[in-house]
N, C-alpha and C positions, 0 to 999 in steps of 0.2 A: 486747687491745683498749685502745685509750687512749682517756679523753675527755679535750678539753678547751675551755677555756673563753676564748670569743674576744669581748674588749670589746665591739664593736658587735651580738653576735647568739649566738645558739645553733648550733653546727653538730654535725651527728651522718655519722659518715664507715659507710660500705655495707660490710660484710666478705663475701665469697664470696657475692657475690649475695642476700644473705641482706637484701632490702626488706623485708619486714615485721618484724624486727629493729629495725629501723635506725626506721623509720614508728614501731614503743613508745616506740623513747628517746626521739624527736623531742616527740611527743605529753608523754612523762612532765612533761620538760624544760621544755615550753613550761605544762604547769597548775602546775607546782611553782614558775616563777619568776610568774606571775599574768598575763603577758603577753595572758592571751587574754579572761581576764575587765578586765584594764585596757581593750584594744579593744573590746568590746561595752559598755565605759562610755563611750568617747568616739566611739560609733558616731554618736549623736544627741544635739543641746545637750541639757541639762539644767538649768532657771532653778535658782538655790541656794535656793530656798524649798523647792522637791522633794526635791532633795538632803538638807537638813538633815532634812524630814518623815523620808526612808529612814532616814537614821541613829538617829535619834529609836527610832522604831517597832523597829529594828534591837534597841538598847538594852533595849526594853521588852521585848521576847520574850526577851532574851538571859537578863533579870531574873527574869521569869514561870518560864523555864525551871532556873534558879536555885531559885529557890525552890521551888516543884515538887520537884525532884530533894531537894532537904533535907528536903522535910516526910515526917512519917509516915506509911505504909502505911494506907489504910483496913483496919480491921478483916473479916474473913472470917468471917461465922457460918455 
């Protein structure tokens, strides 16, 4: 089985009929290069005020979660 990788697009080639095969790699392919979450960002405008908000908030949970994960265990009595 070869893949390979063709400048403008993803293509995934069918072996012995074997479609749902072929349909995982397609799928794998297309969330591992972000393709699909890029389109569902540029599905609908987004004013940059929103935008920055996401990232913002984004940041802040990334931080909380951070933090969190370093602190100590409550105690167990």
């Amino acid at each position: 089985m070869s893949r390979r990788k063709v400048a403008n697009g993803s293509r995934v080639e069918v072996y012995n009929d074997n479609l749902e095969k072929a349909l995982r790699t397609f799928k794998k392919k297309i969330t591992e290069s972000g393709k699909l979450v890029e389109l569902r960002e540029k599905e609908f405008f987004e004013k940059p005020s929103v935008t920055k908000r996401k990232t913002k908030n984004q940041q802040v949970r990334r931080a909380q979660r951070r933090r969190q994960s370093e602190s100590l265990p409550k105690k167990l009595y």
